[in-house]
N, CA, C and O atoms as a GROMACS GRO file, in nm:
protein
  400
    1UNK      N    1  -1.251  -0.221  -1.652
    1UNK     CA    2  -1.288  -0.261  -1.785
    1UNK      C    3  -1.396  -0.368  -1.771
    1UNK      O    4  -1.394  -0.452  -1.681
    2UNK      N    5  -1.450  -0.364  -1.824
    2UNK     CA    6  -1.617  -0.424  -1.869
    2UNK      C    7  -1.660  -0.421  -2.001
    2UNK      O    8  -1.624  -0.346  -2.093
    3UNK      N    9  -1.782  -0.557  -1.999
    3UNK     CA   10  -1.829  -0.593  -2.120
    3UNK      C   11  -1.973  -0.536  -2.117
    3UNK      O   12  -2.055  -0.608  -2.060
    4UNK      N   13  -2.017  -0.418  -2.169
    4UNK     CA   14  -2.178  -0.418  -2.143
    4UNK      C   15  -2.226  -0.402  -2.280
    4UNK      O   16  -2.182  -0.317  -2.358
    5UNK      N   17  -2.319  -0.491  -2.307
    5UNK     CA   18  -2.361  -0.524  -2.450
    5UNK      C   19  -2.308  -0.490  -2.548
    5UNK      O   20  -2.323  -0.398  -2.629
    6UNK      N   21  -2.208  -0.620  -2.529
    6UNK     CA   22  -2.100  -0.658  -2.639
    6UNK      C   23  -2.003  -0.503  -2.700
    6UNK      O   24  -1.945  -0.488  -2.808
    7UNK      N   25  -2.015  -0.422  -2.603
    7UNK     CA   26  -1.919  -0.331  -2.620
    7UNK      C   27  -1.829  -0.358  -2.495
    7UNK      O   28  -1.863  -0.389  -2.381
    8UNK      N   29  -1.680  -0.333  -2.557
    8UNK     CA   30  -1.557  -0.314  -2.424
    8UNK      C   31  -1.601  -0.172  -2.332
    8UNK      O   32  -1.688  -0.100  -2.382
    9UNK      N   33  -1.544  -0.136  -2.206
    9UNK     CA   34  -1.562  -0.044  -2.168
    9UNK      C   35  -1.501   0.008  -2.033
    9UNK      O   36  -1.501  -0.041  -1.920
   10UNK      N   37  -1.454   0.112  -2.078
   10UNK     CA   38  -1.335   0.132  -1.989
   10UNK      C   39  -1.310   0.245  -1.870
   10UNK      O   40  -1.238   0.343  -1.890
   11UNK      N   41  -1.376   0.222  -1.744
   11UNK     CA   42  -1.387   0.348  -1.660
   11UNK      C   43  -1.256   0.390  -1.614
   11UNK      O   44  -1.145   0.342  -1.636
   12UNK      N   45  -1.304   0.515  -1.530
   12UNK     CA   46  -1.186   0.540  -1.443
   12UNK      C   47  -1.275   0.591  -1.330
   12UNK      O   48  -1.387   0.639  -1.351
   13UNK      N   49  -1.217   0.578  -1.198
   13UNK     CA   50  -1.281   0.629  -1.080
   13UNK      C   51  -1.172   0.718  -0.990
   13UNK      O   52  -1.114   0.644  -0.911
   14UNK      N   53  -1.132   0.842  -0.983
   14UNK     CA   54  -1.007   0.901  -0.934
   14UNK      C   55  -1.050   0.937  -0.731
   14UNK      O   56  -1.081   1.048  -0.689
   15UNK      N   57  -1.043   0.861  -0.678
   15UNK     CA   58  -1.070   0.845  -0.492
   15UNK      C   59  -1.022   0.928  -0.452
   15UNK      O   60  -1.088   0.992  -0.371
   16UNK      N   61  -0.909   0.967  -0.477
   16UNK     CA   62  -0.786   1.084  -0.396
   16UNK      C   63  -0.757   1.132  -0.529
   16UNK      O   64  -0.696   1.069  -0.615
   17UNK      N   65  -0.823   1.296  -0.543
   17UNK     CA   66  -0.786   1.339  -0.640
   17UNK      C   67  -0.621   1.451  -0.580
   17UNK      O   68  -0.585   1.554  -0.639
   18UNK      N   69  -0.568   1.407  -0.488
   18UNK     CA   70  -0.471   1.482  -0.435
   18UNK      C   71  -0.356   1.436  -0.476
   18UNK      O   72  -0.258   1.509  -0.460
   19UNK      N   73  -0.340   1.327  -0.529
   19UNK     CA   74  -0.236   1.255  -0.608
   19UNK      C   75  -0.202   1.320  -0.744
   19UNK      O   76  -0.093   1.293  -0.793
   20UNK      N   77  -0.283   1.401  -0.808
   20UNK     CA   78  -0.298   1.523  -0.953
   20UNK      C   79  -0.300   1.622  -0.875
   20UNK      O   80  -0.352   1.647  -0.766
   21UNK      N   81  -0.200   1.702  -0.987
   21UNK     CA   82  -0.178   1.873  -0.955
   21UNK      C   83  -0.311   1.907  -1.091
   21UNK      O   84  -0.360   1.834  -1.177
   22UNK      N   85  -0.331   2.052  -1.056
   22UNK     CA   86  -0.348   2.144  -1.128
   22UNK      C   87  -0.319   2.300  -1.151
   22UNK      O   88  -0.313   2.383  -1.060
   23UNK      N   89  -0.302   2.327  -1.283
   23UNK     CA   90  -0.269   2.440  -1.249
   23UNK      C   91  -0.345   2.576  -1.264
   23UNK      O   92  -0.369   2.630  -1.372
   24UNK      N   93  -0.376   2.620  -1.147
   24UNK     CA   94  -0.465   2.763  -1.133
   24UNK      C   95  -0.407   2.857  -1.109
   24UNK      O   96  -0.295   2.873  -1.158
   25UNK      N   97  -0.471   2.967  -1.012
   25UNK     CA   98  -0.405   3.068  -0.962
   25UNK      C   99  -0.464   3.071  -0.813
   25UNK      O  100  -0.582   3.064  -0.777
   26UNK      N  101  -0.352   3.083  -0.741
   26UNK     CA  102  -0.365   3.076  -0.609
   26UNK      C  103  -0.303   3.186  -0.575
   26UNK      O  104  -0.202   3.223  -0.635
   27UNK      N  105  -0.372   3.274  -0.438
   27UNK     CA  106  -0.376   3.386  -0.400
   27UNK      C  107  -0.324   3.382  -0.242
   27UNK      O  108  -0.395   3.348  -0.147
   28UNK      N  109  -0.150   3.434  -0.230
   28UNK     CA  110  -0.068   3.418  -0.127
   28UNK      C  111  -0.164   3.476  -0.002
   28UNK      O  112  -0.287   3.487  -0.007
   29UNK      N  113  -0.046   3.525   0.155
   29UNK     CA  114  -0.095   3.549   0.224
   29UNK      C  115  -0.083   3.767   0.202
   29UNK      O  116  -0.154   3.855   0.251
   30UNK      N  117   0.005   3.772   0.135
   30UNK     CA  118   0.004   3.906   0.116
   30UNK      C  119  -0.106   3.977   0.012
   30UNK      O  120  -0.120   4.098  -0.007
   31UNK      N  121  -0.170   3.880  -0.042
   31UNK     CA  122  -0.288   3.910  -0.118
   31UNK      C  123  -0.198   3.908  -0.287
   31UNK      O  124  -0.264   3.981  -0.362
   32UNK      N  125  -0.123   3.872  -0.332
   32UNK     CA  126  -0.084   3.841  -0.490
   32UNK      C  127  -0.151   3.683  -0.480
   32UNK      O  128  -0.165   3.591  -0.399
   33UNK      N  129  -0.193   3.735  -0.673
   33UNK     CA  130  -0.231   3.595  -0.734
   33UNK      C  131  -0.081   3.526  -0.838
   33UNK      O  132   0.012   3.575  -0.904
   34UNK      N  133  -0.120   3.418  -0.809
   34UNK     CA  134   0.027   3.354  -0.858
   34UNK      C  135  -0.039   3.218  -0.956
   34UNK      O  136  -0.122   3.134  -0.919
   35UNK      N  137   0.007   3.227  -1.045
   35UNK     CA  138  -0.062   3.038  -1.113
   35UNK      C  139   0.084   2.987  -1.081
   35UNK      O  140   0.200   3.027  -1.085
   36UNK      N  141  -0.003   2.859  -1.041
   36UNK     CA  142   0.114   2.763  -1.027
   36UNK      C  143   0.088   2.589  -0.969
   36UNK      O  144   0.059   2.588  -0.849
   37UNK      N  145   0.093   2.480  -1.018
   37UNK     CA  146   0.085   2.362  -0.967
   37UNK      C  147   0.036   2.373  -0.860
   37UNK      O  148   0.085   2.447  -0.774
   38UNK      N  149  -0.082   2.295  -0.838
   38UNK     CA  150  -0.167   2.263  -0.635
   38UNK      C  151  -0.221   2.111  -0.674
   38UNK      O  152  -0.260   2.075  -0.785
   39UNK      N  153  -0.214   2.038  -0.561
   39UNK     CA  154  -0.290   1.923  -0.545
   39UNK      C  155  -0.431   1.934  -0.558
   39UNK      O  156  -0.500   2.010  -0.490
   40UNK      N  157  -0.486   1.831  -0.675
   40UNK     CA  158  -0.627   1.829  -0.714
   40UNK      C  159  -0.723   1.843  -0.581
   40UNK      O  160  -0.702   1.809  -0.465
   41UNK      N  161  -0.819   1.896  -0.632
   41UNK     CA  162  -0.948   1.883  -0.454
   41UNK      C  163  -1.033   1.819  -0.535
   41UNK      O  164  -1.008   1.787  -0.651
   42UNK      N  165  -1.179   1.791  -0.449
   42UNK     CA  166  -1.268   1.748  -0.500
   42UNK      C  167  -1.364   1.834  -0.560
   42UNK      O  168  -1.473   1.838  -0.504
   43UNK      N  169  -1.345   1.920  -0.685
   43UNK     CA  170  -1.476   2.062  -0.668
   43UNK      C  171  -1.526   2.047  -0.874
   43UNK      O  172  -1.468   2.034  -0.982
   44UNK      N  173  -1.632   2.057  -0.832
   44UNK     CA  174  -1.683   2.059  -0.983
   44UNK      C  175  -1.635   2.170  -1.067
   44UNK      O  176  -1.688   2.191  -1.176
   45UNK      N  177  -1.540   2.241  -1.024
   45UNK     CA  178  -1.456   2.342  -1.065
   45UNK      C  179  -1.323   2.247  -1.159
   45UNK      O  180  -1.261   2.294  -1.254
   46UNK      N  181  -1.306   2.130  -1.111
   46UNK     CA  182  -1.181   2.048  -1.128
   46UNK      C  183  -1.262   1.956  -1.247
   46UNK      O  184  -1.192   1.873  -1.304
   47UNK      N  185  -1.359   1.963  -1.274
   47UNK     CA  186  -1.428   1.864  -1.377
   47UNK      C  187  -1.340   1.842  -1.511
   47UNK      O  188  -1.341   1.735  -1.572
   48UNK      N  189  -1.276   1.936  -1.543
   48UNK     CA  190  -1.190   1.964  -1.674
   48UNK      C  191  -1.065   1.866  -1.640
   48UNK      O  192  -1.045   1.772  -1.716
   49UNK      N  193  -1.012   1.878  -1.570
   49UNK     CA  194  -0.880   1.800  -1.542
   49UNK      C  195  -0.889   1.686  -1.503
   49UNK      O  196  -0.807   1.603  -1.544
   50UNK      N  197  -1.044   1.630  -1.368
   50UNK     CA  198  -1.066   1.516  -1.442
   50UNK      C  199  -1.070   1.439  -1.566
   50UNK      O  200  -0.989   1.350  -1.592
   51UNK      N  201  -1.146   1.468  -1.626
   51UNK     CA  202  -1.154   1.477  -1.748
   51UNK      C  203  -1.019   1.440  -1.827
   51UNK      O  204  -1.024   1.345  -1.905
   52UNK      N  205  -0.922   1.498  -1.813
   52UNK     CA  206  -0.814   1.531  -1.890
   52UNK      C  207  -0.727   1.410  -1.856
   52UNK      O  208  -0.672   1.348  -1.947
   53UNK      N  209  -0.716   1.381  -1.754
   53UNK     CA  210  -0.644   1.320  -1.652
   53UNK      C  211  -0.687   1.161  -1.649
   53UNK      O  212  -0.604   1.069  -1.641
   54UNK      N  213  -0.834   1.143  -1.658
   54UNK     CA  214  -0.865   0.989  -1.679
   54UNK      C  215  -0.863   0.983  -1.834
   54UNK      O  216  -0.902   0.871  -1.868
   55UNK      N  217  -0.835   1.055  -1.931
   55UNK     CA  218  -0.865   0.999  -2.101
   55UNK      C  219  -0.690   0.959  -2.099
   55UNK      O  220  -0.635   0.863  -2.154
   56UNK      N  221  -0.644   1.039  -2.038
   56UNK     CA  222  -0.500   0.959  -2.039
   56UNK      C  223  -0.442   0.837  -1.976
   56UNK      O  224  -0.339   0.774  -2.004
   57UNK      N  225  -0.543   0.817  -1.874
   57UNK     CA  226  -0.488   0.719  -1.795
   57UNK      C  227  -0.557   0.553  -1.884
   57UNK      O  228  -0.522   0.436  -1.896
   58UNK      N  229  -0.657   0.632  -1.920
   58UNK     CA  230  -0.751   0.506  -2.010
   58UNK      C  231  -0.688   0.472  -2.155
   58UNK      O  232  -0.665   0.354  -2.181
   59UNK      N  233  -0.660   0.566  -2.245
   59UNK     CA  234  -0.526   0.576  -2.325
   59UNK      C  235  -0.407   0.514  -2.347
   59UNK      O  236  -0.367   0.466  -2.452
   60UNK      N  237  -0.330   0.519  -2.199
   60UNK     CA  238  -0.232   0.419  -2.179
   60UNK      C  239  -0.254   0.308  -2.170
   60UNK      O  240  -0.175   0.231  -2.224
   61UNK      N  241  -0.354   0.262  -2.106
   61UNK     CA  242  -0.414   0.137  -2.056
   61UNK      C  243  -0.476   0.064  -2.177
   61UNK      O  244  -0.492  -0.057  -2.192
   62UNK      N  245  -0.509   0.172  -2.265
   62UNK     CA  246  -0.508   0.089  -2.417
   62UNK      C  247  -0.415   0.040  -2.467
   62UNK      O  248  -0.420  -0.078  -2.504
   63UNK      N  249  -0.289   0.127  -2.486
   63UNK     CA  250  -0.160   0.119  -2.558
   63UNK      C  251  -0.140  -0.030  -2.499
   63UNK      O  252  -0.120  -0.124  -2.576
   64UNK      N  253  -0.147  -0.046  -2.367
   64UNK     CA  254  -0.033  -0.124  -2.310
   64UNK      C  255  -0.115  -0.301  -2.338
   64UNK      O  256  -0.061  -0.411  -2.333
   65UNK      N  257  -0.259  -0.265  -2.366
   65UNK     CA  258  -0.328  -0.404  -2.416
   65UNK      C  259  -0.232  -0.458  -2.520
   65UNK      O  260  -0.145  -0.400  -2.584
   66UNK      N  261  -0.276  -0.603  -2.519
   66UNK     CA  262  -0.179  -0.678  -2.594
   66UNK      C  263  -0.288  -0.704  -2.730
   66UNK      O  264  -0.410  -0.713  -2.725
   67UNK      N  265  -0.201  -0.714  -2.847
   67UNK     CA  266  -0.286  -0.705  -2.926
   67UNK      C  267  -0.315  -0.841  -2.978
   67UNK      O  268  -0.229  -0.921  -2.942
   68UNK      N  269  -0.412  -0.893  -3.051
   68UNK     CA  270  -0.440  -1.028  -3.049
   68UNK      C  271  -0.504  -1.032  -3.205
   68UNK      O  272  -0.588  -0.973  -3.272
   69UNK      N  273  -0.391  -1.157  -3.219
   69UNK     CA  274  -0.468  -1.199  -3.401
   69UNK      C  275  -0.544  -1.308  -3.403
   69UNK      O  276  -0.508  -1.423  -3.377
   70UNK      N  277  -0.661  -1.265  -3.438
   70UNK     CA  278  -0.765  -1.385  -3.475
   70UNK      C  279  -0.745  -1.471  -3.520
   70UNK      O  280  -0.774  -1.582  -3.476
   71UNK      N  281  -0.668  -1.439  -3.654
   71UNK     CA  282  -0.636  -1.588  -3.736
   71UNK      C  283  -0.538  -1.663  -3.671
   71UNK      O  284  -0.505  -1.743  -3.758
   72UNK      N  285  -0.488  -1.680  -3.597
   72UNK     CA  286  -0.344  -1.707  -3.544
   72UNK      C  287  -0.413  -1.832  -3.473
   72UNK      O  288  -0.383  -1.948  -3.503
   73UNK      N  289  -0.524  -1.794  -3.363
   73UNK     CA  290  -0.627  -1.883  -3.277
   73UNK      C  291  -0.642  -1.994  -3.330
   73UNK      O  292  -0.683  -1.996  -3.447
   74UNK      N  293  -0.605  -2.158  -3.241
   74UNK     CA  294  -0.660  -2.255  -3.290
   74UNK      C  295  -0.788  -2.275  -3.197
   74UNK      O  296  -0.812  -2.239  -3.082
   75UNK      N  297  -0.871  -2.358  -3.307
   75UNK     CA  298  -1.010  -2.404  -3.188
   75UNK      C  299  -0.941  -2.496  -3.085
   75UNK      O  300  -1.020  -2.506  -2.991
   76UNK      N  301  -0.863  -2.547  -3.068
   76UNK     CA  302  -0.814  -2.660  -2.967
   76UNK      C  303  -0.753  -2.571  -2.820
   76UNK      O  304  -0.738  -2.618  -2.707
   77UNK      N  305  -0.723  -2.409  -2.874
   77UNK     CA  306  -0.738  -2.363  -2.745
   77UNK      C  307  -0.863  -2.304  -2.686
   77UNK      O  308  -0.915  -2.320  -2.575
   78UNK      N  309  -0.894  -2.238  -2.780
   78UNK     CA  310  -1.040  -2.223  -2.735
   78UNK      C  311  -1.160  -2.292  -2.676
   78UNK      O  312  -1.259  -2.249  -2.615
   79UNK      N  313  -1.111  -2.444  -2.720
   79UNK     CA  314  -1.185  -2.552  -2.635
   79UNK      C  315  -1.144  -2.573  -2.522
   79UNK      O  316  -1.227  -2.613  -2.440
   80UNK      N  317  -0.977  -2.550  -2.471
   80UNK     CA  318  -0.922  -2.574  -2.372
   80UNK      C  319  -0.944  -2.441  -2.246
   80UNK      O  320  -0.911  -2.434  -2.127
   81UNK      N  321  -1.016  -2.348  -2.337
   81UNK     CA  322  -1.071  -2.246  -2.218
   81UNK      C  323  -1.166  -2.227  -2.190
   81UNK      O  324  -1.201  -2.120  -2.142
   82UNK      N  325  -1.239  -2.319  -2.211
   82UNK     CA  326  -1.430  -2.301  -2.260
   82UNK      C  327  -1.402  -2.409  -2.119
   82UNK      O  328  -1.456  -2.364  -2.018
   83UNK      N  329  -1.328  -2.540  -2.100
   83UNK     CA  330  -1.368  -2.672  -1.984
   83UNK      C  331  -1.344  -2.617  -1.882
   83UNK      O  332  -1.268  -2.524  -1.853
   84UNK      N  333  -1.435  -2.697  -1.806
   84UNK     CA  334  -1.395  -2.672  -1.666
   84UNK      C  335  -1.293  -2.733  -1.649
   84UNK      O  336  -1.244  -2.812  -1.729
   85UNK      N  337  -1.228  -2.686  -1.488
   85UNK     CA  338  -1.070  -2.757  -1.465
   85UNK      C  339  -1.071  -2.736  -1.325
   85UNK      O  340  -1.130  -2.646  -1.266
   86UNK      N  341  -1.000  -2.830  -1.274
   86UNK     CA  342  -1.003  -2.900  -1.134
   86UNK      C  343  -0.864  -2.869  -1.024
   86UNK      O  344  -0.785  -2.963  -1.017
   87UNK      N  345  -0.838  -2.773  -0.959
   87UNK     CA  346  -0.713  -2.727  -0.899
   87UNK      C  347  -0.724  -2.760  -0.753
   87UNK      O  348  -0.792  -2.693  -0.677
   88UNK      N  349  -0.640  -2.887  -0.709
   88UNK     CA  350  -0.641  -2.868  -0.530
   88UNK      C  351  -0.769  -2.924  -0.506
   88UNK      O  352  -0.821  -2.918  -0.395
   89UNK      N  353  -0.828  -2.982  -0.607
   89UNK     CA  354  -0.984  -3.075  -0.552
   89UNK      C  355  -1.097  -2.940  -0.585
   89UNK      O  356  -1.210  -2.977  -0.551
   90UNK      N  357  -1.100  -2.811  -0.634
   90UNK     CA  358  -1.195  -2.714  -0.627
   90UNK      C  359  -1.216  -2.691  -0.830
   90UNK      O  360  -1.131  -2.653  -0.910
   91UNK      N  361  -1.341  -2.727  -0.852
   91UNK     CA  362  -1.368  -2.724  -0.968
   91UNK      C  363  -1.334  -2.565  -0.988
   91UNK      O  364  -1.325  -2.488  -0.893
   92UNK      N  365  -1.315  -2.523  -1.133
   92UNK     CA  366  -1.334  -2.396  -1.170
   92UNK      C  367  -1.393  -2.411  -1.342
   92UNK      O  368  -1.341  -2.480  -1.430
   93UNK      N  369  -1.528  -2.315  -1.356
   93UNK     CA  370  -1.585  -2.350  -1.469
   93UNK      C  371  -1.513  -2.289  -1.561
   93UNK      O  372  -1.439  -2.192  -1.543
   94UNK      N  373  -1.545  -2.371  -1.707
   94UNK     CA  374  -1.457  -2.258  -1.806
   94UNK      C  375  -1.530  -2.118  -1.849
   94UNK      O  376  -1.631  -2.054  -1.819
   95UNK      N  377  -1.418  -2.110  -1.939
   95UNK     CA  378  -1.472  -1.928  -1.984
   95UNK      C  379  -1.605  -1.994  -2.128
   95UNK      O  380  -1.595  -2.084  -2.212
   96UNK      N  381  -1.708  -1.904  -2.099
   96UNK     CA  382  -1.812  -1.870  -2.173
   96UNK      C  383  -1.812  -1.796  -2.291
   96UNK      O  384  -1.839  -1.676  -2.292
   97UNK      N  385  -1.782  -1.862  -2.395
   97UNK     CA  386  -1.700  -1.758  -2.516
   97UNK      C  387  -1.852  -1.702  -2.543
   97UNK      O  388  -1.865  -1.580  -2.543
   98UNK      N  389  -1.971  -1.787  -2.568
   98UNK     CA  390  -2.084  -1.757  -2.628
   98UNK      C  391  -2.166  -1.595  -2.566
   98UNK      O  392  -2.240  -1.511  -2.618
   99UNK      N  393  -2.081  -1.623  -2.382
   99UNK     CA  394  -2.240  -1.550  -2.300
   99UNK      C  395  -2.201  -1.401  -2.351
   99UNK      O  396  -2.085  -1.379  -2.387
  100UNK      N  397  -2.303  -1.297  -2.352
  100UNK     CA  398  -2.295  -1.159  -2.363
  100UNK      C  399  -2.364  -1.118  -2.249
  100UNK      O  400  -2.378  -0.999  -2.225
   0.00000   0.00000   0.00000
């Protein structure tokens, strides 16, 4: 998740697509075709289930955001996250409400 001009934005990158099944038709050793569950490969054939597979995962990852009321916000925290602050002797700057 990322901020790119002032829009939220939410990837997915799937490394091991062998962790997802899909379901095709796979062709035994006696020569029958059978559909049935296989571990994802990497093939632009699989583009669809990518597809399918990260809108859900991005989906959840919405649901599970916490939701936040504006009005609720005092400026006295918002000031308290904007300062810098000092842990163990190592400055850390505050958050930049303004930057885009």
């Amino acid at each position: 998740m990322y901020d790119k001009s002032n829009s939220l934005r939410i990837e997915v990158t799937i490394n091991d697509p062998k962790d997802f099944k899909i379901y095709k038709e796979v062709e035994s050793k006696d020569g029958t075709t059978t559909k049935k569950w296989v571990p994802m490969g990497k093939s632009i054939a699989n583009l669809y289930r990518y597809a399918e597979i990260s809108k859900n995962i991005i989906n959840r990852y919405i649901e599970a955001l916490p939701e936040i009321n504006l009005e609720n916000i005092r400026l006295t925290e918002l000031e308290n996250i904007s300062k810098p602050i000092t842990v163990e002797g190592r400055i850390y700057s505050g958050f930049n409400l303004l930057n885009s």
